[in-house]
C-alpha positions as CSV (number, residue, x, y, z in Angstrom):
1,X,78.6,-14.8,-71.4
2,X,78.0,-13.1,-74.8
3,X,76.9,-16.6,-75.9
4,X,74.2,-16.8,-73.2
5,X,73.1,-13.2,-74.6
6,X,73.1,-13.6,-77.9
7,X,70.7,-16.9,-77.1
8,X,68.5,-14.5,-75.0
9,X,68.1,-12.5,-77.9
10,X,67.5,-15.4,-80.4
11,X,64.3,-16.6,-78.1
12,X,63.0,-13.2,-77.3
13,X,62.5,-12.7,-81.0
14,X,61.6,-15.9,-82.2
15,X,58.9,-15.4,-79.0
16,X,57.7,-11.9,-80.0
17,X,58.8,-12.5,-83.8
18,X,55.0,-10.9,-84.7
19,X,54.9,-8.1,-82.6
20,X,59.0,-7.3,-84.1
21,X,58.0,-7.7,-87.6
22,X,54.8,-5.3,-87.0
23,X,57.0,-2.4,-85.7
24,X,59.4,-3.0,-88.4
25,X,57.3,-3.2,-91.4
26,X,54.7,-0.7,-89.7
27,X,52.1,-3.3,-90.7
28,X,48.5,-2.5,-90.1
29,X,46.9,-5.6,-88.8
30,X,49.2,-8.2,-88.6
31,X,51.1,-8.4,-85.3
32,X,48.9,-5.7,-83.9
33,X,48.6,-6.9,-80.1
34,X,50.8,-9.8,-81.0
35,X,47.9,-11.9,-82.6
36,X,48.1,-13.5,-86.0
37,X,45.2,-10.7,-86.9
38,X,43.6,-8.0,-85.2
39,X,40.5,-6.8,-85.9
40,X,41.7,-3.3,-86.2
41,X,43.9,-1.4,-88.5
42,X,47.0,-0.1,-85.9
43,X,46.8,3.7,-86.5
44,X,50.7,3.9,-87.9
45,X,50.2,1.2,-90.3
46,X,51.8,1.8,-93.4
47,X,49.6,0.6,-97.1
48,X,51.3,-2.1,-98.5
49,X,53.0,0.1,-101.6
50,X,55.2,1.9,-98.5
51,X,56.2,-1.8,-97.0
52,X,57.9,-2.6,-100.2
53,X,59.2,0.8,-100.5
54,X,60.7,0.4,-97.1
55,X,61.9,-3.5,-98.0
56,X,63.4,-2.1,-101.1
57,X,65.4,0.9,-99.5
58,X,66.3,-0.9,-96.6
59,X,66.7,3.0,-94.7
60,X,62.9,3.2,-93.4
61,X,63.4,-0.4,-91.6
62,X,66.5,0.9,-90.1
63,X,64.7,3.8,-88.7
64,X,62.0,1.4,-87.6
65,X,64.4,-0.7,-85.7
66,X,65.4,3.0,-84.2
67,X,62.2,3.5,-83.1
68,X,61.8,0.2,-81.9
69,X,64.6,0.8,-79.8
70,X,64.0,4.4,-78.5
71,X,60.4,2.6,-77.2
72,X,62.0,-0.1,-75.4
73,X,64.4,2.5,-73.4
74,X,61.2,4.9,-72.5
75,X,59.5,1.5,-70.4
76,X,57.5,-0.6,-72.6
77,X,60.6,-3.3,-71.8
78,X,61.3,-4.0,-68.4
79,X,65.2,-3.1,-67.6
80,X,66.4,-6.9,-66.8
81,X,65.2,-7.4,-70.1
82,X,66.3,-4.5,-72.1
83,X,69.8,-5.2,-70.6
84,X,70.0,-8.6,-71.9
85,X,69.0,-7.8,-75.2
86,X,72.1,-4.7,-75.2
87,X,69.6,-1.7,-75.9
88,X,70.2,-0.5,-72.3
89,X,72.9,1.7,-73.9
């Protein structure tokens, strides 16, 4: 059962690997809406001096992943979903 999870988890992000890599790295145009490039700058985006920072300190991407989390729990992830990928706890 864990097995069929843990492949769950390996397609969801390898499907929304953009959109996860955006919310990590708080990038500002890339994986915005989940295109390659938006044409807007996402309003938390960090300058590209704070991405290395956060790369380099490994604690801002940990809070990011946090985040990521708390946002999936509040309904932008539908519960099926979140319950597969084990953040339903």
């Amino acid at each position: 059962m864990k097995i069929r999870y843990l492949k769950f988890r390996i397609n969801y992000f390898l499907k929304n690997w953009k959109l996860c890599l955006h919310l990590l790295l708080r990038t500002k145009r890339f994986g915005v809406n989940n295109e390659w490039w938006s044409s807007f700058d996402s309003i938390f985006g960090w300058p590209i001096w704070k991405i290395i920072r956060g790369i380099l300190l490994i604690r801002p991407i940990i809070d990011n992943y946090k985040s990521m989390k708390f946002r999936a729990r509040i309904g932008f992830i539908n519960l099926e979903t979140l319950k597969k990928l084990g953040w339903d706890k």
